[in-house]
C-alpha positions as CSV (number, residue, x, y, z in Angstrom):
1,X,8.4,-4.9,-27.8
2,X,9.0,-4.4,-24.1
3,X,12.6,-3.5,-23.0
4,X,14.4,-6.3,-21.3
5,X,15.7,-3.8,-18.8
6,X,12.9,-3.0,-17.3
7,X,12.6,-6.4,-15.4
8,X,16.3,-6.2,-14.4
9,X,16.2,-5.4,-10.7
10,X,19.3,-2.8,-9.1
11,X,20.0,-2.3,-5.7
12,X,19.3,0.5,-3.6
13,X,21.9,0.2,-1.6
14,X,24.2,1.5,-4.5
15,X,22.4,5.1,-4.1
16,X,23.7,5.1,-0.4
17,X,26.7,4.3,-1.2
18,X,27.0,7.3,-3.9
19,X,26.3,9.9,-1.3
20,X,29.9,9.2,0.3
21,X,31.1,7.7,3.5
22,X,30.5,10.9,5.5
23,X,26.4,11.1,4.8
24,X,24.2,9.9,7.0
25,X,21.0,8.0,6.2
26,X,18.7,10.5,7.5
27,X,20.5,13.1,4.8
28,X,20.1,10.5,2.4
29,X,16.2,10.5,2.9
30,X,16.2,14.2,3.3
31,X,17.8,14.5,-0.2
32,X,15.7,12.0,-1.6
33,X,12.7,13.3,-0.3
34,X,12.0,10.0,1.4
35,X,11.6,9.2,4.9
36,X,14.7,7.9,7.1
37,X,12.8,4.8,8.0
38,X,12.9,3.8,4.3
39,X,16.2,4.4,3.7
40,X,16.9,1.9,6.7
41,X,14.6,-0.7,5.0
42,X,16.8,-0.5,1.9
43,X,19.6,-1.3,3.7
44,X,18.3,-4.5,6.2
45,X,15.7,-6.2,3.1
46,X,18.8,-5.6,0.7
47,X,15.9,-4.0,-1.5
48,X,16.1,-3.7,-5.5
49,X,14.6,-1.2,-7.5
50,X,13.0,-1.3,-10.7
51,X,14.8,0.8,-13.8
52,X,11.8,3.3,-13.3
53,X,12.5,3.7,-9.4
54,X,16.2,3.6,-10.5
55,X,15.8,5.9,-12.7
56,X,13.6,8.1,-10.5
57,X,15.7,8.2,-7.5
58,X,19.2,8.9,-9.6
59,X,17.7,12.1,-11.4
60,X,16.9,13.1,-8.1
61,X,20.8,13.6,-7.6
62,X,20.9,15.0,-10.9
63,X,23.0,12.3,-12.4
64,X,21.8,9.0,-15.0
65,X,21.4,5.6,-13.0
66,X,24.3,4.6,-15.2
67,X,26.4,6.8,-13.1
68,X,25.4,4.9,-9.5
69,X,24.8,1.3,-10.9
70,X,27.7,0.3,-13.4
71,X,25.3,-2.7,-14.8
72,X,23.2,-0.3,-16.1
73,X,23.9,-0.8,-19.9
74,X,25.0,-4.1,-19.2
75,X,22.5,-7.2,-21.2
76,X,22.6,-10.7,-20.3
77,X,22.9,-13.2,-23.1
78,X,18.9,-13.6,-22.0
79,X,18.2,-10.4,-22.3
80,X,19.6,-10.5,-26.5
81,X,18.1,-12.7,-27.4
């Protein structure tokens, strides 16, 4: 059986915002290993990742996505069913 929260959708603005108030966006990418352009596109299309991208991105900062997006453990009535 497939794992509900793998359709659940988290935004990636929620990364930014873990880096702190004093990092800039080009860090962010740097960090990340992403380009700054991309970081910028998360920000203006309000993008969402996937749990795997989530999940991807967050042990890139050596932390669990539960630690940048409190929802993570979180199931919608949906979701149990």
């Amino acid at each position: 059986m497939k794992d509900p929260q793998y359709d659940r959708k988290y935004l990636a603005t929620e990364i930014i915002k873990s880096f702190g108030p004093d990092t800039t966006n080009t860090n962010v990418a740097e960090i990340l290993g992403i380009g700054r352009s991309t970081v910028y596109k998360w920000i203006e299309r309000q993008i969402r990742f996937n749990a795997y991208e989530a999940d991807r991105y967050a042990i890139k900062l050596g932390l669990h996505p539960c630690e940048i997006w409190d929802d993570w453990f979180t199931m919608t009535l949906e979701e149990t069913g």
